[in-house]
Every structure is written in C-alpha cells, then in structure tokens.
N, C-alpha and C positions, 0 to 999 in steps of 0.2 A: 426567574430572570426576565429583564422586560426585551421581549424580542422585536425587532424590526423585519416589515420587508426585504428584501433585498432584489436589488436588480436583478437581470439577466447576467452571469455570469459568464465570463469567456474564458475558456479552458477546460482541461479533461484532468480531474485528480490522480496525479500521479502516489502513489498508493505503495510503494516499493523501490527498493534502492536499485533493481535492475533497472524499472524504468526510469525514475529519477534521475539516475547517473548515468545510463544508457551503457553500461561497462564493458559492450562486446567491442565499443569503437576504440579506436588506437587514442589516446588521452595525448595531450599535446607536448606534455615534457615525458612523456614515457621514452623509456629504453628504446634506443636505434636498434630494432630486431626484428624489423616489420620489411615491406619490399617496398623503396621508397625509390621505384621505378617510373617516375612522375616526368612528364615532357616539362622543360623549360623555359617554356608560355604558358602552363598553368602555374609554374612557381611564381612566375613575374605576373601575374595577369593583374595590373590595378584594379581594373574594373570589377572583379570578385572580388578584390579588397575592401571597395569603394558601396559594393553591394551588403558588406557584410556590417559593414560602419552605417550605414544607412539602416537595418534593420535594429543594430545594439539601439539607433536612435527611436527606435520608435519602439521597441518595447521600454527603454529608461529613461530617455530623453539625454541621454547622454552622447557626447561624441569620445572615442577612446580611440589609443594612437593602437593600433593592431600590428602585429608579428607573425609571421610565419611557424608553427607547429610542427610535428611530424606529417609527411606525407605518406598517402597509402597507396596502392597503384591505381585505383579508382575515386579516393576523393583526396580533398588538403583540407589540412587543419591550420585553423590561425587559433591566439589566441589575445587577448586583452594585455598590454603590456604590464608587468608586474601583479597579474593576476596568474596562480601557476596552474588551479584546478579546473579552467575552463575548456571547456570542452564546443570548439565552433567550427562543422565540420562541412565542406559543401561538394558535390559531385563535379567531376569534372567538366561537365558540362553547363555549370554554375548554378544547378538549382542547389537550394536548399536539403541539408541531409538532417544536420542536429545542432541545435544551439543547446547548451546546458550552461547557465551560468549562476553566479550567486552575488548578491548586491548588498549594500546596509541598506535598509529601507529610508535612513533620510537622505541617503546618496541619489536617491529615485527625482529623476528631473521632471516630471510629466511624465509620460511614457506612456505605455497600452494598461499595464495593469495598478496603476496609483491610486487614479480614482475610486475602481471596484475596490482595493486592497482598504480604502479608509472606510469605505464605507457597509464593508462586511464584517470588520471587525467591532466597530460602534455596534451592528447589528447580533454579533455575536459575544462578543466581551469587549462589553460599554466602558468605554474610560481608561480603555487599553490601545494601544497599538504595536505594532511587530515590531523585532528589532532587524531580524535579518529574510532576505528574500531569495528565492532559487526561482528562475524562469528555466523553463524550458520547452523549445517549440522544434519538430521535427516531421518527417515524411508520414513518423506513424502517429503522433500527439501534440497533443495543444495543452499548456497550463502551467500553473505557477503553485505555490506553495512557500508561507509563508510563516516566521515563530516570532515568538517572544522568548528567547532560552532563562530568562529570569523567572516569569510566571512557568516556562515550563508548557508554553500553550502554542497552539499552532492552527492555521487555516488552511485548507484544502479546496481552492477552485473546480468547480467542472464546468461544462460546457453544456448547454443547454439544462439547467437545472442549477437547483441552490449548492450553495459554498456549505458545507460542516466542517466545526472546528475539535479540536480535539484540547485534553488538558490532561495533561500524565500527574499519574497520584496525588488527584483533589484531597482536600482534608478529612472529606469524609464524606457520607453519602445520607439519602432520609433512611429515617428510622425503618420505614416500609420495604426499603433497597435491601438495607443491613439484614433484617430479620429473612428477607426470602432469598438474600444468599447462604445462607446458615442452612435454610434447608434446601437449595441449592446442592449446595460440596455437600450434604450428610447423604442426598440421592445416589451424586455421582459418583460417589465412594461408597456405594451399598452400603452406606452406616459406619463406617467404620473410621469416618472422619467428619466432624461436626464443629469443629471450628477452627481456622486457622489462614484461612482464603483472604487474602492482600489485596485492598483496590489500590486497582495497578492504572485505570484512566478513565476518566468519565468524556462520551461523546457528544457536542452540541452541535443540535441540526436545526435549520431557523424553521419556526412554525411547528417542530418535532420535540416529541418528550426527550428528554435527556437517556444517555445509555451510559450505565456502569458497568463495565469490565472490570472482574475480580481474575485474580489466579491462584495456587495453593501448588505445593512441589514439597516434594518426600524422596527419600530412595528410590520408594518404591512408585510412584504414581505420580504424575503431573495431570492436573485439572485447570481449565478455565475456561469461563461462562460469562456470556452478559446480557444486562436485566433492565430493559426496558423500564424508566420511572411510573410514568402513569399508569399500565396497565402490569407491572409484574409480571410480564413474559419474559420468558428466556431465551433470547435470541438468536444465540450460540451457545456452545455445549462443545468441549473437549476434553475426552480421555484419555491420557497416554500410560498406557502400564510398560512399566520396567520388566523386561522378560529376559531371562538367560546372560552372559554373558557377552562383551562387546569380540568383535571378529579382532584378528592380527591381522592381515594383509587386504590389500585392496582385491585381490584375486578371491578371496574367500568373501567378501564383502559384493562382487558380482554374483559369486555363485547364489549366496543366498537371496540378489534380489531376484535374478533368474527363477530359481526356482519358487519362491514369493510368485512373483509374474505368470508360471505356468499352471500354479493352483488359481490365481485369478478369474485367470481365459475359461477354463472347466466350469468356474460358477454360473450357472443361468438367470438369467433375469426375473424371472418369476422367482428364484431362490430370494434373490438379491429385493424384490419388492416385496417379501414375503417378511424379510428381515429387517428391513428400513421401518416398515410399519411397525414391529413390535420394538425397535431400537430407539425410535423417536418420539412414541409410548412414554417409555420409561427413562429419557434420559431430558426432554421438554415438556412432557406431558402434548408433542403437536401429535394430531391426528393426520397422517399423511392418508389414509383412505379417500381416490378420488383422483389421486396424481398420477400423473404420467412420468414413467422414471426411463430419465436416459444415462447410458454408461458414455467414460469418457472415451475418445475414441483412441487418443495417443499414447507413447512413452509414459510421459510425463503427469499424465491426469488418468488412467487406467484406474485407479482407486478411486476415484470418484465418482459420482453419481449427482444429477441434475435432476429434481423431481418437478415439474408443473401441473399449474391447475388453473382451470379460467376463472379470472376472478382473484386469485391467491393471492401471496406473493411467493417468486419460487426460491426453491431448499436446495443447500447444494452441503454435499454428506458425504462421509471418505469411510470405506470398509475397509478390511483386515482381507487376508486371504483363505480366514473358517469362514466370510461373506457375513460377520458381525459387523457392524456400523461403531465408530466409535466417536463421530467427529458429526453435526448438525448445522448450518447457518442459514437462519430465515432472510434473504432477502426483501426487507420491508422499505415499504416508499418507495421502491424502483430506487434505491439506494446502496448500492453495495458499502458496509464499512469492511473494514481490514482489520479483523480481531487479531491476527499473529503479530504484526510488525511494522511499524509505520519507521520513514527516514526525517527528521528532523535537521533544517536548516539552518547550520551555523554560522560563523563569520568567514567572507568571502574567501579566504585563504586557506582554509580548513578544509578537510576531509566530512562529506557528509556522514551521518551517523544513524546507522540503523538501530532502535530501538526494538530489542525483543525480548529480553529477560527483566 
C-alpha cells in the first residue's frame, strides 16, 4: 500500500461505544425520568445557546438552529434540530461537558477536523473517502472517528500521534498471514483445531505493517489472535473456553463472581509472574522474562495484569482465578489497537453500532 505521511493529528481515538457515545449521560430525547430540577436561567440562558452554536461551528463549519434537550440538575442538554442522537451537554455554569455528534462527511463545511479527515484517508486508503463522521469532544477526550460503511473501512484520530484505520473482513490476507494463522488456532487449541479461523479485519497504521485479526468459535472454545504482516508476530492471543453450564438468576450470577474475586485476591504475584511467563511461552511464543508485572488495582480490571520492561513494548494479559493467563496484548508502537470491539459510524440519524462478533 503506498503510504503517506501524515500530519499531526488532533484527537484521542475513541475505541469504544462507552466512550464514543458517552451512555452514562442523560441522551437528549430520552425518557423524562431523570431530575430535571434545572433554575430557569439556565433553561433560557442564550448565551450557552449562543456558545454552543459557535463551537458546532468550528468543529463543521456549520451553523445549526439548536433545541433544548432533557435537563439534569447539574447540566442541560441541547440538541441539533431534527437530529434525534445527539448528544450536547454543558455544565451549569457553561463550560463544556460532552459534544457527541454524527455528520455526512460532505455536510462538513470547514470545520476542525475536514482537512486532517482528507488527508488521512488519501494517506491511509488512497482514492477513498468517508462517508459518515462521529465527533466528539468533552471534559475527558478529544476526537473523531470516521467510516466509509460501503468499503466497510473506517479511521481513528488520536492526539498527539498518527491516525490508524481499520477494514472489517478484507478479502483476504498474504499467503505468509494465512499459513501462520493455521498454525496460530492449531497452538491455541492444543491441536485440536487446525483450521477454520475467519479473518474478521485487517488494521492499517501509517508507516506500520499491516495487522490481521482472525477469530474461530465452537461450543466449546472461542479463539482470536492477530498477526502482524511483516514480522509474523502475534500480537494478541485470546482463549475463551466454554466451561459448565450458564447461571439462572442474577443472584447466583454475583455469587459466582464473588467467589471468582476471592480466589483472585489469595493468588500472589510471584504465582501470577511465574505463570504469565510460562502462558505467554506458549500461547505468542513472547518471552516475558525481565518485566515488571502489575495487577490491576479495581473492580473492574482485578484480572488483569500490566507487564513492562524498558525498552519493550508493554503486555496487558487477563488470568483466570487457578492464576492461568488466557488472554495476551502486545502493546506495540505506543499504539494500543482494540482487538474485541470497535463502534462504527453510521448515518447521522442512526444508533452507533458496535462491532464484536
């Protein structure tokens, strides 16, 4: 692929539908069932109107007639008139909280992100251009994200760093990709499955070899892995085995992760670094000998594990609660990709759509 430069890019890749679509915030046509105990100077306030139409204009270059949205009791939402999924949300004391919006990309007047957005995609898929655009800018991120839903192709802005693009189920991959995922899935399924793994997207990243993501799914096992063109590494590595039967009630559904969670805390880190090492042996052929491995500290990320090393690039890996590893990602290039799920931007009107199966 002949690759370009590319500028400095502005924006942080939004990599997820939580973040993308920000869903914790009250959405502007939702259900009156929020506390919309809002003073009435901030309902009427033009000047936050006036702020808010002034910012639409300089990310699209557009002027849009703006509406009042659900209120919350600390900020108000407007939104774009006859646009029903946007989400424009600002604090009562008028800064800025969340813009999430979605545009045709020839509806783009100027704006902040037009120029970078022509000239990433020349640089990343020549003789293409997006059809639809998702901005979004708020207290906690900066960026945009942009598709073509006919090729199936999409771009991912960040901020201080290059744009990669993505393209769901290319045609096919080189012969060298094809042959060392074969024996990829025959590792990850100790043998006992040697061919059947789906490429499911290839990643482009400017000045970076290409990444193929495959996946494979059974009753009994879900696998996916992806493989670096140039050098035949495997970047990521995921195994999910099917074990036991599914729970009845949310109640029995705590207890087990409960008790999951309390075999966790008991495992030591030396266990857990003792185990990474031989897990990532045999499941990437990486030699983690030399890392520093941290556990995650929360709820939420307690299965995971953070390995670095000066020089590396770092590994982020998810154990079981026997402290077996069954999950690998090489963070390479100071690049994080999103092997599970990326959200793809449709037309303004529409619900975004997360892509994971």
């Amino acid at each position: 692929m002949n690759k370009k430069i590319i500028f400095p890019i502005l924006g942080v890749a939004l990599l997820s539908g939580s973040l993308l679509g920000y869903q914790s915030l009250v959405q502007a046509d939702a259900p009156n069932n929020v506390n919309i105990n809002v003073s009435q100077d901030i309902k009427l306030d033009q000047k936050l109107m006036q702020t808010a139409q002034d910012k639409l204009k300089e990310l699209t270059g557009n002027t849009y007639t703006l509406i009042q949205g659900t209120a919350t009791k600390d900020s108000i939402h407007l939104k774009r008139e006859n646009f029903k999924d946007d989400i424009i949300a600002y604090k009562a004391d008028g800064k800025l909280e969340t813009i999430s919006i979605k545009i045709n990309y020839e509806d783009l007047n100027g704006g902040k992100y037009q120029t970078k957005l022509k000239e990433t995609w020349a640089a990343l898929f020549p003789e293409e251009e997006p059809k639809y655009v998702n901005i979004s800018e708020s207290i906690y991120s900066v960026g945009t994200i942009s598709s073509n839903a006919k090729q199936n192709k999409q771009i991912y802005m960040q901020e201080n760093g290059g744009a990669y693009g993505v393209n769901y189920a290319p045609d096919d991959a080189p012969a060298s990709v094809q042959k060392k995922a074969a024996q990829a899935l025959s590792k990850l399924t100790d043998g006992k499955v040697k061919q059947g793994a789906k490429l499911d997207r290839m990643f482009v990243r400017d000045g970076k070899p290409n990444v193929y993501r495959y996946k494979y799914k059974s009753e009994a096992i879900e696998v996916s892995f992806a493989i670096e063109e140039q050098t035949l590494e495997l970047l990521q590595a995921d195994v999910y085995r099917t074990a036991g039967k599914g729970v009845d009630s949310y109640e029995e559904f705590q207890k087990q992760e409960k008790e999951k969670s309390a075999k966790m805390k008991k495992l030591t880190l030396d266990t857990l670094m003792e185990n990474a090492v031989k897990d990532a042996k045999a499941m990437l052929d990486l030699d983690l000998k030399g890392y520093k491995g941290a556990r995650g500290t929360n709820a939420w990320d307690e299965d995971y594990m953070t390995f670095t090393k000066e020089g590396a690039p770092s590994v982020t890996a998810r154990f079981d609660k026997d402290g077996s590893f069954s999950s690998f990602t090489i963070d390479k290039y100071n690049q994080t990709i999103d092997f599970y799920g990326m959200t793809i931007a449709g037309p303004p009107n529409e619900e975004l759509k997360l892509l994971i199966d």
